[in-house]
DSSP file (Angstrom, degrees, kcal/mol; ACC not computed):
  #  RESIDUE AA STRUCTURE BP1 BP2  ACC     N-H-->O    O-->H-N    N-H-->O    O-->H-N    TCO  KAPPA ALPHA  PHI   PSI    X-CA   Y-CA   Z-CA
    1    1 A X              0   0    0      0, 0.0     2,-0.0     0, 0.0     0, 0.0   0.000 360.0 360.0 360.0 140.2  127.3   98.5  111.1
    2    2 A X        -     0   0    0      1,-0.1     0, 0.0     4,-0.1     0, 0.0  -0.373 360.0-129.3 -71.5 168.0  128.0   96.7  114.7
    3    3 A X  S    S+     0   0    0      1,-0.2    -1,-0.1   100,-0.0     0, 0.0   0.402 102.5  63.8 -90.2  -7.3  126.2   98.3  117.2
    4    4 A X  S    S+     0   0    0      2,-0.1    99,-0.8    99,-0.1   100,-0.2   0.854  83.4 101.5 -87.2 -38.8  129.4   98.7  119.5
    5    5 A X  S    S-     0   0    0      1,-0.2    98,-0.1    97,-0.1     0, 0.0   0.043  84.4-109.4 -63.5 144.5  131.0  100.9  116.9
    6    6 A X        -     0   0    0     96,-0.1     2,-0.2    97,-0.0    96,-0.2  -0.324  34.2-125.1 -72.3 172.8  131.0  104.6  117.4
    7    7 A X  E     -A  101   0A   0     94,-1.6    94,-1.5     2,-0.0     2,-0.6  -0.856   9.9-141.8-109.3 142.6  128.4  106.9  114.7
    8    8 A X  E     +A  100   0A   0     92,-0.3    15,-3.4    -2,-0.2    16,-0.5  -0.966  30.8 175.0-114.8 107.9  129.7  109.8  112.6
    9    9 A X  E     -AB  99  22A   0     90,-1.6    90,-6.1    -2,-0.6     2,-0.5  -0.912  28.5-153.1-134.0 148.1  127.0  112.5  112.5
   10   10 A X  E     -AB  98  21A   0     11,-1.0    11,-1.2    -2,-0.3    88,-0.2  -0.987  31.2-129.5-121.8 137.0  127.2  115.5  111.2
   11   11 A X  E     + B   0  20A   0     86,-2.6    85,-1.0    -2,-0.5     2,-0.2  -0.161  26.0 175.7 -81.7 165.1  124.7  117.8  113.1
   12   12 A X  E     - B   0  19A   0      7,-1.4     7,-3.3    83,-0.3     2,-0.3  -0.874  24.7-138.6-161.0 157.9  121.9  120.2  112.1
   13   13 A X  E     - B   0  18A   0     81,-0.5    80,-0.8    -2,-0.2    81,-0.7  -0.964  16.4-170.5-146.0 155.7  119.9  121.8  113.8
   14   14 A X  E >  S- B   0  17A   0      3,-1.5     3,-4.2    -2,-0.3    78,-0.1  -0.909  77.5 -22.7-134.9 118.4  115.7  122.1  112.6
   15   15 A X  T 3  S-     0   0    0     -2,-0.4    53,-0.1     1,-0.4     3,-0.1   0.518 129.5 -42.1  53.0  30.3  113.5  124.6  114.6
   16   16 A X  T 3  S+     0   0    0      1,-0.2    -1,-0.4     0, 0.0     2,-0.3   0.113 115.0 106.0 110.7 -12.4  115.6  124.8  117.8
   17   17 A X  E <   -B   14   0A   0     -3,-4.2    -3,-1.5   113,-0.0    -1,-0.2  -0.805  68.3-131.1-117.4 141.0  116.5  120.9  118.1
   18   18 A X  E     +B   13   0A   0    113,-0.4   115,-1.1    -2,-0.3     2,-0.2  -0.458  34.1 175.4 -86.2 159.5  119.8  119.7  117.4
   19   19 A X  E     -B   12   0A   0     -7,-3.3    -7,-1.4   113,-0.2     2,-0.3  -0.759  14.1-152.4-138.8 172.4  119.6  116.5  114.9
   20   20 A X  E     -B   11   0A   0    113,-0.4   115,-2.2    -2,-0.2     2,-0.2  -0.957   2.4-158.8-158.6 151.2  122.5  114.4  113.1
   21   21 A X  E     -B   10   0A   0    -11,-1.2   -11,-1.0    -2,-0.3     2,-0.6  -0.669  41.9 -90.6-120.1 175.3  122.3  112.6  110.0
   22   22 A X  E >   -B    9   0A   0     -2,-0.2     3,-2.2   113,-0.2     4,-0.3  -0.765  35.3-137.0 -84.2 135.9  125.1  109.8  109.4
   23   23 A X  G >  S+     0   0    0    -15,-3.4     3,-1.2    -2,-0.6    -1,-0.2   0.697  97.2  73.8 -57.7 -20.4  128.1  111.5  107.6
   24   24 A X  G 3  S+     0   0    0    -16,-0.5    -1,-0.2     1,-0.2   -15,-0.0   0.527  94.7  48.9-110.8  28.1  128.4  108.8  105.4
   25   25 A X  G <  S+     0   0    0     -3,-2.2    57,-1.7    56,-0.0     2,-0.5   0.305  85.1 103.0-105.6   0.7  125.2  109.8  103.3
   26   26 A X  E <   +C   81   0B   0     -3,-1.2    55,-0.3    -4,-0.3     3,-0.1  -0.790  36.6 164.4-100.0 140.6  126.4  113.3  103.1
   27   27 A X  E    S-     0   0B   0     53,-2.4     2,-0.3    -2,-0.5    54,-0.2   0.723  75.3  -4.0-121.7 -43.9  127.8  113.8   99.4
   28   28 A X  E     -C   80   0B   0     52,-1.6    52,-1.7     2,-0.0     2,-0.3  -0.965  51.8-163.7-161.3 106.5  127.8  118.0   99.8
   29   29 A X  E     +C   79   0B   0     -2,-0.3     2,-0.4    50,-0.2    50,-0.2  -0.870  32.4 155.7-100.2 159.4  126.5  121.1  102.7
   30   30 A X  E     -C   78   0B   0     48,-0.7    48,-2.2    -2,-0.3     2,-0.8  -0.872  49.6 -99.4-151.9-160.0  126.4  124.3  100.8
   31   31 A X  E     -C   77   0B   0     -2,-0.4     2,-2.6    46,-0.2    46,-0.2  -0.920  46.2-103.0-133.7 140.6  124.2  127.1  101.9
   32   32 A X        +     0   0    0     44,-2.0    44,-0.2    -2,-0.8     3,-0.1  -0.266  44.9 165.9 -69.4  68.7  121.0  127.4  100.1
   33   33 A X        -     0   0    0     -2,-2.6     2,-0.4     1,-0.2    43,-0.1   0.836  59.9  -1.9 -39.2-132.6  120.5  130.0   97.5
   34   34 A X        -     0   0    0     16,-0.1     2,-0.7     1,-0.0    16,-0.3  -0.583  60.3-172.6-111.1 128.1  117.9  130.1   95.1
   35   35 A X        -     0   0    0     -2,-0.4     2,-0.6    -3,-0.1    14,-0.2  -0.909  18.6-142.0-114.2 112.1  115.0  126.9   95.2
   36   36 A X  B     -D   48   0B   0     12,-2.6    12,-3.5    -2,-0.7     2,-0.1  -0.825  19.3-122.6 -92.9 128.4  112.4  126.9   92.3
   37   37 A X        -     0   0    0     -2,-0.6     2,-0.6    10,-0.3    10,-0.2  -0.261  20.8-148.2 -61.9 130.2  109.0  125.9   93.3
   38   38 A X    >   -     0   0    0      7,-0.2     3,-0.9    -2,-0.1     7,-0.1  -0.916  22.9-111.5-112.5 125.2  107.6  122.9   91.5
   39   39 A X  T 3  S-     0   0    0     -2,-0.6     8,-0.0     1,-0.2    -1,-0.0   0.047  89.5  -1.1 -42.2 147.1  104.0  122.8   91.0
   40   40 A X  T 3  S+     0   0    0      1,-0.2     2,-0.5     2,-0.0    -1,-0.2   0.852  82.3 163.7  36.8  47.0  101.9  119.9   93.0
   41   41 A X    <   -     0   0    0     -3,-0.9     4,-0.3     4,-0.1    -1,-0.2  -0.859  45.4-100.4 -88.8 138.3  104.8  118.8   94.4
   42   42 A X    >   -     0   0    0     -2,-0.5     3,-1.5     1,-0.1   102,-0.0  -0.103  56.8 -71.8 -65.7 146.6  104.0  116.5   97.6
   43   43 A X  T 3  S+     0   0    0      1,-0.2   105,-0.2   100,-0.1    -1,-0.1   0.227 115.8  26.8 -24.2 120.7  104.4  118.1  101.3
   44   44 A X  T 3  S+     0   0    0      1,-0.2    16,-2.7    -3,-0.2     2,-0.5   0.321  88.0 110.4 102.2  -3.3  107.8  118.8  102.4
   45   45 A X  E <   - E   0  59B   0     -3,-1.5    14,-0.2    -4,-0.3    -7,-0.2  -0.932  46.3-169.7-122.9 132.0  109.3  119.2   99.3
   46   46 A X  E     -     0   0B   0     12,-2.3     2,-0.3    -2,-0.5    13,-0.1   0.351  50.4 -90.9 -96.1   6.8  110.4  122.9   98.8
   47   47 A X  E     -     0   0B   0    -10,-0.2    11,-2.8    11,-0.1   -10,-0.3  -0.858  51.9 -55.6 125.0-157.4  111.3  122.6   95.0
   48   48 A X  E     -DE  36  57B   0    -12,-3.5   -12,-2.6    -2,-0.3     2,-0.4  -0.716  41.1-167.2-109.7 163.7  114.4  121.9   93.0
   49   49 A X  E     - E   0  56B   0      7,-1.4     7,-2.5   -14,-0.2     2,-0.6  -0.956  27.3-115.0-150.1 171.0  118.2  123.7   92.9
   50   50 A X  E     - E   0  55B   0     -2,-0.4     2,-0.5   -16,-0.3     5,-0.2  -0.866  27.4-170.3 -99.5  86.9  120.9  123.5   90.7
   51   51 A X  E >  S- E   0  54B   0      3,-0.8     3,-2.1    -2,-0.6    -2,-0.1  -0.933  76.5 -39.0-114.7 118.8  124.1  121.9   92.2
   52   52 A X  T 3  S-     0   0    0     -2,-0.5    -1,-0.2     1,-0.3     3,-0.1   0.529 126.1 -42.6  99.0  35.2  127.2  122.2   90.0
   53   53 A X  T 3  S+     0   0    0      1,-0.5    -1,-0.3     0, 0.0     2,-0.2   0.308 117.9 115.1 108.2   0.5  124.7  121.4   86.8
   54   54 A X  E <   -E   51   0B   0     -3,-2.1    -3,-0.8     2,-0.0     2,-0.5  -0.627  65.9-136.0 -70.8 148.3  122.5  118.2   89.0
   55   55 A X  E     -E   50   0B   0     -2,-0.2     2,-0.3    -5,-0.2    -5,-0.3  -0.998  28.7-171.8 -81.3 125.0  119.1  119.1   89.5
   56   56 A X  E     -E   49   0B   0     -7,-2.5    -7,-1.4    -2,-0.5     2,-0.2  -0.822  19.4-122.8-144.2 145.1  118.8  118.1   92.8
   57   57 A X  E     -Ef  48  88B   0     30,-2.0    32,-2.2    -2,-0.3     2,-0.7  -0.632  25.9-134.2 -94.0 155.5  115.1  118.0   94.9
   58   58 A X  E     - f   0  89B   0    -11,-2.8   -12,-2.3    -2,-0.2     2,-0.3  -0.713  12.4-156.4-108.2  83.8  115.0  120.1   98.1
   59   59 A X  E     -Ef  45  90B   0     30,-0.7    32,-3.6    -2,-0.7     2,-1.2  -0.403  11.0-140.6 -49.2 103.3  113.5  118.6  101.1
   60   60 A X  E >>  - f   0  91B   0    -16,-2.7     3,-3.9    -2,-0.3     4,-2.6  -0.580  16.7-172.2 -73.7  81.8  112.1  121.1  103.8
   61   61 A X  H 3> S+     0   0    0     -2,-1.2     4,-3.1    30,-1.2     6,-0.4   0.927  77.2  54.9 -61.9 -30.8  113.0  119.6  106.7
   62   62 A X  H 34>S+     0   0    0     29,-0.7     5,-3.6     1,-0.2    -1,-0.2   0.780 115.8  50.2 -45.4 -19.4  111.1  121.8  109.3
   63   63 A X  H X45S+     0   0    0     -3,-3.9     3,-8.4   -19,-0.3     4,-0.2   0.934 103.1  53.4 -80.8 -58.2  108.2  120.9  107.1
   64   64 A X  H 3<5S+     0   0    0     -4,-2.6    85,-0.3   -20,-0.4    -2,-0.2   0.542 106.6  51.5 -41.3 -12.8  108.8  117.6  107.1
   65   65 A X  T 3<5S-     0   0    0     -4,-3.1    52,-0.4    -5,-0.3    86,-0.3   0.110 117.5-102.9 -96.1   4.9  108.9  117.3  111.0
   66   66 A X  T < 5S+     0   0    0     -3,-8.4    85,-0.5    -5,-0.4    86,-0.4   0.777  74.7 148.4  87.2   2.5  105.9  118.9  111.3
   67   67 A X      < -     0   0    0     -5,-3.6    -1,-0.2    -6,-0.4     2,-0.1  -0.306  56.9-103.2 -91.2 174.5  107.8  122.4  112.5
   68   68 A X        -     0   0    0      1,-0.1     2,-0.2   -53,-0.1   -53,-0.1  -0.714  64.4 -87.5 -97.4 156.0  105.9  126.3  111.4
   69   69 A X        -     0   0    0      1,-0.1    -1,-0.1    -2,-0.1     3,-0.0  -0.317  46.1 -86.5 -78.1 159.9  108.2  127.3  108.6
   70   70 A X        -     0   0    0     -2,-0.2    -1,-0.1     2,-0.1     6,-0.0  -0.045  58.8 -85.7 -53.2 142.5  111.6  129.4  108.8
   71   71 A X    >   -     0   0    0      1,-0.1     3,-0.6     2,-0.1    -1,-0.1  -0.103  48.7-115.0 -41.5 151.9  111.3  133.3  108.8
   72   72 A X  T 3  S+     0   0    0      1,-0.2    -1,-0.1    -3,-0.0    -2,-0.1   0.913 114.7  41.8 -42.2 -54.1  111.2  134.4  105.0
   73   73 A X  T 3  S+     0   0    0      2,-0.1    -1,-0.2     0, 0.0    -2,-0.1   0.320  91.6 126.1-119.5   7.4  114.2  136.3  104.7
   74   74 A X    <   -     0   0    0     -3,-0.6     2,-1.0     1,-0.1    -4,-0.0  -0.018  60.4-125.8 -60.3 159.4  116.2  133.5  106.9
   75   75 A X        -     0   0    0    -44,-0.0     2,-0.3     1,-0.0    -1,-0.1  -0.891  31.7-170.5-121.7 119.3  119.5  131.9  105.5
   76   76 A X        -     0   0    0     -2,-1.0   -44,-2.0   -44,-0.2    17,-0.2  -0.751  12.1-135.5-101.4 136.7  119.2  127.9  105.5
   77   77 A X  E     -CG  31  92B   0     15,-2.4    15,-3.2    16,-1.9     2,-0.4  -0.578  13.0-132.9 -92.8 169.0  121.9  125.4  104.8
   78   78 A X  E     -CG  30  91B   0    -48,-2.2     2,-0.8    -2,-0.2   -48,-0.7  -0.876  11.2-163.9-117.1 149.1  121.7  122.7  102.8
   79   79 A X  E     -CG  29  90B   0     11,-4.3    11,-2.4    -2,-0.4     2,-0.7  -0.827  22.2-151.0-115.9 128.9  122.9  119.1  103.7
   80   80 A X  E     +CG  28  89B   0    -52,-1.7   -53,-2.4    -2,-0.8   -52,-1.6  -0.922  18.9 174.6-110.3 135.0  123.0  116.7  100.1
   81   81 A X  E     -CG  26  88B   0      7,-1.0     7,-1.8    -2,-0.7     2,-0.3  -0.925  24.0-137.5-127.4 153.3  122.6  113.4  100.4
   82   82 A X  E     + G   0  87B   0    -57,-1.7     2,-0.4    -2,-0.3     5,-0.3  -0.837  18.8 173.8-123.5 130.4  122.3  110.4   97.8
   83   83 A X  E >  S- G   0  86B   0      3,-4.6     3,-0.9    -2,-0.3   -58,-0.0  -0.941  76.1 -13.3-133.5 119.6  119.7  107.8   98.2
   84   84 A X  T 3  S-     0   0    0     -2,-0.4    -1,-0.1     1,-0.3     3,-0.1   0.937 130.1 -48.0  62.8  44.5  119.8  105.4   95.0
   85   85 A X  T 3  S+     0   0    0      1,-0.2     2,-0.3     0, 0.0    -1,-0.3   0.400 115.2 107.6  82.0 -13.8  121.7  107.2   93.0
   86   86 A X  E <   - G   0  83B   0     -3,-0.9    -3,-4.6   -30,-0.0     2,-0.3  -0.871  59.4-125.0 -98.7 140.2  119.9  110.6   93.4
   87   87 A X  E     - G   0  82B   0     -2,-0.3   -30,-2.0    -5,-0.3     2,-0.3  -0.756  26.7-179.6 -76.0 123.6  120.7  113.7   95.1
   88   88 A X  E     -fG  57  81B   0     -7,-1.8    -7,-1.0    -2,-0.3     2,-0.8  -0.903  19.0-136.6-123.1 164.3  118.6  115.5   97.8
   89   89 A X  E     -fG  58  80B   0    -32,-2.2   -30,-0.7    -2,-0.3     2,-0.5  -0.947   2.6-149.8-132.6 121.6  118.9  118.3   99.5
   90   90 A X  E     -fG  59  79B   0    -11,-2.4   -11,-4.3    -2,-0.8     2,-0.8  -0.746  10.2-160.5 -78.4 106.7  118.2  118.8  103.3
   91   91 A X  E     +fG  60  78B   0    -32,-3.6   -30,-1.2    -2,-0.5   -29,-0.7  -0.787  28.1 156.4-114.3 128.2  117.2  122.3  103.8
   92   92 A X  E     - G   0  77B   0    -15,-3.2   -15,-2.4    -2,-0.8   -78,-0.2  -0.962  48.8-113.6-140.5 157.6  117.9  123.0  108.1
   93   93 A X  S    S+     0   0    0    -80,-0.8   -16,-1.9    -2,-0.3    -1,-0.2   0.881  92.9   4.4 -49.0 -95.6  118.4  126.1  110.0
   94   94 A X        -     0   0    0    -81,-0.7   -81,-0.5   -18,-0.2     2,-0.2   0.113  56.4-156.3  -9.4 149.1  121.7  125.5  111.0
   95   95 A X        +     0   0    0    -83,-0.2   -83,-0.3   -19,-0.0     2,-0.1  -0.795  22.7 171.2-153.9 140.4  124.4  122.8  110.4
   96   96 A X        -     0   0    0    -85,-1.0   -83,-0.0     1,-0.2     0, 0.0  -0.067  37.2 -37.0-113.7-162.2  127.1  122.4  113.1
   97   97 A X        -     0   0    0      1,-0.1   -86,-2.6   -87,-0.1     2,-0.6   0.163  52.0 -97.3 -35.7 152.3  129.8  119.9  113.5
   98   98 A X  E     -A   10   0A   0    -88,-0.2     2,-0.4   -78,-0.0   -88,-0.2  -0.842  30.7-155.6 -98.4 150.2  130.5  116.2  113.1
   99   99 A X  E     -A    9   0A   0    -90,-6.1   -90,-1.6    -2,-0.6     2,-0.5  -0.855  18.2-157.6-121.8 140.5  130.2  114.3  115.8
  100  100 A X  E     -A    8   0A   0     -2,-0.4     2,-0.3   -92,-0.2   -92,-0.3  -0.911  35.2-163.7 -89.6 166.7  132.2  110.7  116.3
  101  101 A X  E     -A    7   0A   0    -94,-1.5   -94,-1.6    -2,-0.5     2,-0.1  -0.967  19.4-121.7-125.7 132.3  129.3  109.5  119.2
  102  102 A X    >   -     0   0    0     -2,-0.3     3,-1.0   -96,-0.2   -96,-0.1  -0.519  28.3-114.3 -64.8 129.8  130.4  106.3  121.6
  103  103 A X  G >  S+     0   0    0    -99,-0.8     3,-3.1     1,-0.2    -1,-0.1   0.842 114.6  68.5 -11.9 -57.0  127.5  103.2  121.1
  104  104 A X  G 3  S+     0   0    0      1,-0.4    -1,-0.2  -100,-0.2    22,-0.1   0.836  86.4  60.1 -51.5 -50.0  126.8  104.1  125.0
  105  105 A X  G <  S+     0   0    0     -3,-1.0    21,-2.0    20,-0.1    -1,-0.4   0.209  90.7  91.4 -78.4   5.6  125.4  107.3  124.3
  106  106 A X  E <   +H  125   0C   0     -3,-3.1    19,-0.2    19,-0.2     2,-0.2  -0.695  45.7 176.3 -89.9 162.7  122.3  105.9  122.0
  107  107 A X  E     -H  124   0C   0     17,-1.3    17,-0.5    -2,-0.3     2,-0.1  -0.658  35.6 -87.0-141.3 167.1  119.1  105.1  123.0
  108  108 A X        -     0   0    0     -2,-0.2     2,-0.8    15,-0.2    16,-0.4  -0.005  59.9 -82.0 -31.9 166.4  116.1  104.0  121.5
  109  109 A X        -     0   0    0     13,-0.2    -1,-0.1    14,-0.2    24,-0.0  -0.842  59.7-118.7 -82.4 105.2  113.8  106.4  120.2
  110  110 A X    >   -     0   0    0     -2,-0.8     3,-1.3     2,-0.1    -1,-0.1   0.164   8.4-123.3 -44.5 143.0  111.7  107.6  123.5
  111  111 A X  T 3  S+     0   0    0      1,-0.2     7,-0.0     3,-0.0    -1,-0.0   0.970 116.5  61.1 -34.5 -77.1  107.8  107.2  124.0
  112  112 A X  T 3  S+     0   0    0      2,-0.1    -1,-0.2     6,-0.0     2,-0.2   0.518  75.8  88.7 -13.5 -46.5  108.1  110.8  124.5
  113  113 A X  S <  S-     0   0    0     -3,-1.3     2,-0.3     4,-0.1    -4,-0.0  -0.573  74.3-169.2 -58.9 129.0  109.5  111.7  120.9
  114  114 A X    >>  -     0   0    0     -2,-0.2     3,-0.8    37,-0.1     4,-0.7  -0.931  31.6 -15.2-130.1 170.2  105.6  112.1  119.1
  115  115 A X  H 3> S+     0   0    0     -2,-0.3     4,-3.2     1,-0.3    36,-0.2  -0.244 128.3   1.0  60.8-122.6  104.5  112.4  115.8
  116  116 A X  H 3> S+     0   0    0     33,-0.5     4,-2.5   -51,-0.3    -1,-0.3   0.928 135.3  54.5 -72.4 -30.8  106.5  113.2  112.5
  117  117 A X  H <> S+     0   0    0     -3,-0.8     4,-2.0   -52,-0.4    -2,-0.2   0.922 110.7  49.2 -21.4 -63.8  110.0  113.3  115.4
  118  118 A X  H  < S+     0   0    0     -4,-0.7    -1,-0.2     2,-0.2    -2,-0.2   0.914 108.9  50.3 -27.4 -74.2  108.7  110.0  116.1
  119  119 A X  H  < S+     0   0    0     -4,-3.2    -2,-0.2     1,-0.2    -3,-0.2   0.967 118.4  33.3 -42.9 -64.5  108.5  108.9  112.3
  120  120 A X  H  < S+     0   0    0     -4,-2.5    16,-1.9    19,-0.1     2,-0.3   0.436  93.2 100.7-107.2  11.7  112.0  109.8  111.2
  121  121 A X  B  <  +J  135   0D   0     -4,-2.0    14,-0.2    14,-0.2    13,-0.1  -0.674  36.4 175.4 -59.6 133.9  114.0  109.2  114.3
  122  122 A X  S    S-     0   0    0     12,-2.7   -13,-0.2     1,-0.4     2,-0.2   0.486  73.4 -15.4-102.5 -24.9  116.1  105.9  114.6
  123  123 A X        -     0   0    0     11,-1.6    -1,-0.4   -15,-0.1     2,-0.4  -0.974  59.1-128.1-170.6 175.3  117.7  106.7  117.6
  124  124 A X  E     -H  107   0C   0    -17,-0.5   -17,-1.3   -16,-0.4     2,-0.5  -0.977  24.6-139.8-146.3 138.6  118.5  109.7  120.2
  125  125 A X  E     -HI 106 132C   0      7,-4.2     7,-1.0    -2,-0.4     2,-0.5  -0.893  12.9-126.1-109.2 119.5  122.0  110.4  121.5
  126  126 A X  E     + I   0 131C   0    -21,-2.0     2,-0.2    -2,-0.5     5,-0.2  -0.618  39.4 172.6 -63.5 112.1  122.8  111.3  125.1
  127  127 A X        -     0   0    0      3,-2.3     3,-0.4    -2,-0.5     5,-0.1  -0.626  37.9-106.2 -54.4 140.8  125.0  114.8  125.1
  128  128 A X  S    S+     0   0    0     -2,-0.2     3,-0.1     1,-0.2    -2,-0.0   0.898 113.5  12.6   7.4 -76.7  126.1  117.1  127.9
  129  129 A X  S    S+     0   0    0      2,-0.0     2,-0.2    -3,-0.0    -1,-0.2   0.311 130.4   8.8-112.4   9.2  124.2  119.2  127.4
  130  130 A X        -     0   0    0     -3,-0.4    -3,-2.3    -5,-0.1     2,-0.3  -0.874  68.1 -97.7 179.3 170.0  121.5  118.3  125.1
  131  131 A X  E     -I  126   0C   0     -2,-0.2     2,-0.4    -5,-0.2  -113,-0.4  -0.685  29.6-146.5-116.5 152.3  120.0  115.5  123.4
  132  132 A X  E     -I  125   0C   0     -7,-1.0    -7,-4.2    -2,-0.3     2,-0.3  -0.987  14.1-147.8-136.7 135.2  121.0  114.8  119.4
  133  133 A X        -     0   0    0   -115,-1.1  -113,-0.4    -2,-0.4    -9,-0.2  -0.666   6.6-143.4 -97.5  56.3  118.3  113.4  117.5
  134  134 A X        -     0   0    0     -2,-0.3   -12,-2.7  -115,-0.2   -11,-1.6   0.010  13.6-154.2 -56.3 116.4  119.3  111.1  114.9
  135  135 A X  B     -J  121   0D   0   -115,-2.2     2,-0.4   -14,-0.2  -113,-0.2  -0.566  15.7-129.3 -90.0 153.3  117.2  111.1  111.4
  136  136 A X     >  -     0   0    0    -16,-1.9     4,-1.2     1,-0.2  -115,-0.0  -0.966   7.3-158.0-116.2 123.3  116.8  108.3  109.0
  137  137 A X  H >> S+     0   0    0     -2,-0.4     3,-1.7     2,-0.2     4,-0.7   0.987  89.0  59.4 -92.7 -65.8  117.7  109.8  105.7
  138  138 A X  H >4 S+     0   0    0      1,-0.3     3,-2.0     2,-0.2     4,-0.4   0.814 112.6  36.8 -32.7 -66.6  115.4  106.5  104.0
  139  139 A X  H 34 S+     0   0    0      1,-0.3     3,-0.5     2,-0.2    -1,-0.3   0.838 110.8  57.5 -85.7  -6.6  112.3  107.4  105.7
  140  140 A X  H << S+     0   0    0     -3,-1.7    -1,-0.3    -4,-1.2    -2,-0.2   0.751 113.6  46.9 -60.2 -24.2  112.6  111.4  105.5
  141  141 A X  S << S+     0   0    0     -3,-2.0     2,-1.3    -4,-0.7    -1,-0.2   0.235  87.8  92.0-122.4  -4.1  112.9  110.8  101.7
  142  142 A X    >>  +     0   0    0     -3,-0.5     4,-1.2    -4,-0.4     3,-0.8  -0.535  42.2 165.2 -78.8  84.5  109.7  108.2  101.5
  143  143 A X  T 34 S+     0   0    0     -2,-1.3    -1,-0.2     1,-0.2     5,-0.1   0.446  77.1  39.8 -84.4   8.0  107.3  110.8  100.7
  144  144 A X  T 34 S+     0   0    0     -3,-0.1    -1,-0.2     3,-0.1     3,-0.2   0.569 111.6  59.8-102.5 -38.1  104.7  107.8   99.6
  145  145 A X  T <4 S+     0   0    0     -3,-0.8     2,-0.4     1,-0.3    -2,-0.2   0.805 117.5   4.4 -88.3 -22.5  105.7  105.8  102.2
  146  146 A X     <  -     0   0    0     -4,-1.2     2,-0.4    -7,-0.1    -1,-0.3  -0.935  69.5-127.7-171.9 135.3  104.7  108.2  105.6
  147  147 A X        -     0   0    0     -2,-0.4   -28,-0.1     1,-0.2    -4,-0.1  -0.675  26.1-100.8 -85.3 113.4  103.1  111.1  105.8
  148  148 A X        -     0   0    0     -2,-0.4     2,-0.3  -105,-0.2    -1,-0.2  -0.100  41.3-164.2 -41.6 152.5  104.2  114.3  107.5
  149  149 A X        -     0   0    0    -85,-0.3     2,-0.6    -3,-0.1   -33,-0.5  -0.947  28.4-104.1-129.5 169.5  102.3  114.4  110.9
  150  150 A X    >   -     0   0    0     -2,-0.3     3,-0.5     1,-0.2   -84,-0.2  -0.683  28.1-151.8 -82.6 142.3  102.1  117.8  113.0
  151  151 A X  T 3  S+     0   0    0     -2,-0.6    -1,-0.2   -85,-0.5   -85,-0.1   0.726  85.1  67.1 -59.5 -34.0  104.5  117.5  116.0
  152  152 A X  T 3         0   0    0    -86,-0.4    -1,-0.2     1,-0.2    -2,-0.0   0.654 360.0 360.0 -71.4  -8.0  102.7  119.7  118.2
  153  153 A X    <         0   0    0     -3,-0.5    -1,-0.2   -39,-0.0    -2,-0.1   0.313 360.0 360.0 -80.3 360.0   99.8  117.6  118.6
């Protein structure tokens, strides 16, 4: 993609901060029903679900950023996204709009962003009112490749 071009994100938002992934990895949002826990499965991934007969693995993001986890009895969407032929599922508080965003309005990722924020941000988008935090679906999904770190730190 040029770098002049606007981005098409569809927003989320993870433990109060709003985030966007690119819409044209998102295959499915649904809202997240029933997740079966898979033994030893590595950090961040909250089990498997069952979309339209896929099994499809469910990726926590709050964990994965390093955030404390969502209230028990809270209702989380899911965002699905396909990396190499596989379905995952992005489980966030929230999921809001798409957004088209102008080139002008990225940035680099700031000094300031630390830890797992840090990790799976590519870039941060100037708002109004707020900052949008763009994740990279590749490295949210290496779970070999980088290792949650705590945010707070």
């Amino acid at each position: 993609m040029v770098m002049d071009e606007p981005r098409l994100l569809l927003t989320l938002e993870v433990g109060g901060r709003m985030c966007g992934v690119p819409v044209p990895r998102v295959r499915d949002v649904i809202r997240c029903e029933r997740i079966a826990r898979v033994p030893l499965a590595p950090p961040g991934v909250a089990g498997v679900l069952n979309l339209r007969g896929r099994i499809v693995t469910a990726v926590d993001l709050r964990e994965r950023l390093g955030l404390p986890p969502a209230d028990p009895g809270a209702q989380r969407m899911s965002v699905v996204v396909e990396q190499q032929t596989e379905l995952y599922s992005l489980l966030a508080d929230k999921v809001g709009d798409v957004l088209t965003l102008a080139s002008d309005l990225r940035t680099d990722v700031p000094n300031t962003l630390r830890g797992a924020w840090r990790e799976h941000a590519v870039a941060v988008h100037r708002l109004e009112d707020q900052l949008l935090i763009e994740l990279d679906t590749d490295r949210l999904l290496a779970f070999g490749a980088c290792a949650p770190v705590d945010a707070r730190r």
